[in-house]
N, C-alpha and C positions, 0 to 999 in steps of 0.2 A: 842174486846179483851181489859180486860184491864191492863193499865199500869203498871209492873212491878208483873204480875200474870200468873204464869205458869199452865195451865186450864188441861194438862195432871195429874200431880201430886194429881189431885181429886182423879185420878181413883183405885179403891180397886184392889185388885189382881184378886178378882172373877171378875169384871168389863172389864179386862183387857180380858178374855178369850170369852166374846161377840163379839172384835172386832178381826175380821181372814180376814176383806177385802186386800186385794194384792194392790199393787200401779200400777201394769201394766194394771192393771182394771180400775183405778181411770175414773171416770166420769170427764170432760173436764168441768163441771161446776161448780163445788166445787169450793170456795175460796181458794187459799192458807193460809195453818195452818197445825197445828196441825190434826184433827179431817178430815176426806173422807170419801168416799164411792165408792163401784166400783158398780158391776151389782146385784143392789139390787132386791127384791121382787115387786111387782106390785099391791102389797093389799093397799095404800094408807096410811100406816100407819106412817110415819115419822113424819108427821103434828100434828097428835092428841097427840103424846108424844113429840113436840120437836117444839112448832110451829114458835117460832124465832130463831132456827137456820137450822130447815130444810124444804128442797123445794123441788117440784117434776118437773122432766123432761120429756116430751113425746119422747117414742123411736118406733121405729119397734114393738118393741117388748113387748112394754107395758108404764106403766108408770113407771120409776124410781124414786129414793130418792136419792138427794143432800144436800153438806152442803152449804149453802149460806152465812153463816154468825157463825165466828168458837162462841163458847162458852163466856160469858163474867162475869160469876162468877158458883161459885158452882150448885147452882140451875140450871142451864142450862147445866154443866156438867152432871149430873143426869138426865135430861129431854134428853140427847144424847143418853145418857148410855139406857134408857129407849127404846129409838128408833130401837138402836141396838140391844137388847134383840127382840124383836117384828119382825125383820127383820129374817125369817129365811135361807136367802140365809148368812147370816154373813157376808155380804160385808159394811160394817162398818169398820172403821181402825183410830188408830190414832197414827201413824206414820210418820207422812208428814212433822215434821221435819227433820228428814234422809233423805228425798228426794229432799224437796225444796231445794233449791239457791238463791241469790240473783236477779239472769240472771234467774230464771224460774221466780220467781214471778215476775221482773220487766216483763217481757214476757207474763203472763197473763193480766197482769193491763193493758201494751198496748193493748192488743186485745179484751179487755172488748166490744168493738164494738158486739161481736160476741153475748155477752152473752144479752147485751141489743137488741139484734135484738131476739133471743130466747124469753126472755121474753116477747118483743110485738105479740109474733108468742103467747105465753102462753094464753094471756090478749083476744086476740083474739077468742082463741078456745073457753076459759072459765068464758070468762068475764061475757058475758049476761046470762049463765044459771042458772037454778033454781035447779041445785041438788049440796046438799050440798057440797060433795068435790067437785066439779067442781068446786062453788065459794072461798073454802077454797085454790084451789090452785090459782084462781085470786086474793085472798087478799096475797096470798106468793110471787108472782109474783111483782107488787104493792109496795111490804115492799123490796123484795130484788131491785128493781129499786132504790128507797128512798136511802136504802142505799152505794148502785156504785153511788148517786149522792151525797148522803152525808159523812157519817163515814168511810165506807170501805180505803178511800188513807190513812184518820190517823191511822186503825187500822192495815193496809198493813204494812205503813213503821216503825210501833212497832216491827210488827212480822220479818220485814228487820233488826233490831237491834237484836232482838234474834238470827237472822242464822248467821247474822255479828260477833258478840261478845258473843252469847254464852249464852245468859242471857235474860231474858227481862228487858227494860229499867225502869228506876225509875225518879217518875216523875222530869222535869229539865231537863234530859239530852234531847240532841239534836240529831236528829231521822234523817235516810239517809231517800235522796231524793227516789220517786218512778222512777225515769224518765226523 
């Protein structure tokens, strides 16, 4: 996310009618932001149109599509948008400022344990294979680890200034804790 860039505000009107996903759907792996997903499709496609901000989760039920990492300029808003159109359950949404809180997102980032045990569960299944999305979801895997250890707390307590005050911050100002 970047600083003082509101990554909804890309979206055209037609854009805005791709995303129907529900928050009571939301996928528990999605980052807090802007941009989710609930119970998406199973065809593999969030990667090919969206490969740094969306990841797939194994369920029962198939594979799902997560956001891992929200949008960080236009271009990637478009590569979501893209993802969403291709999804035809429509569980895409970007909504998730009406939802989140301060106390939800600080409440994910503490439990980030979860998601980092996922992911090794991910790396596991699809590390060593040789078909292409398999490896394409170990390299997602991988990137999304990189960054819970890297950028994600700074781009968290951005998006903690947006649900705080309303705004996203400009660079200089000083960003609430996660924790």
């Amino acid at each position: 996310m970047t600083v003082g860039w509101d990554p909804v505000a890309e979206l055209t009107d037609e854009d805005r009618k791709l995303f129907q996903g529900r928050w009571e759907k939301r996928l528990w792996l999605n980052v807090p932001g802007p941009f989710y997903t609930g119970e998406t499709d199973t065809c593999w496609t969030g990667r090919l149109n969206a490969p740094g901000n969306v990841m797939y989760a194994a369920s029962t039920e198939g594979t799902l599509e997560y956001v891992f990492r929200q949008p960080r300029n236009p271009a990637e808003v478009r590569e979501v948008v893209n993802a969403a159109d291709e999804e035809p359950f429509q569980e895409y949404a970007y909504d998730g400022d009406r939802w989140w809180t301060p106390e939800t997102v600080r409440r994910w980032w503490a439990g980030r344990g979860r998601v980092q045990e996922h992911l090794a569960l991910t790396l596991a299944e699809y590390g060593d294979s040789v078909h292409p999305a398999d490896r394409d979801a170990a390299v997602g895997a991988r990137e999304f680890r990189a960054y819970l250890e890297g950028g994600l707390a700074a781009d968290l307590r951005a998006y903690l200034f947006r649900l705080e005050e309303g705004r996203y911050p400009v660079a200089g100002e000083r960003l609430p804790e996660l924790g």
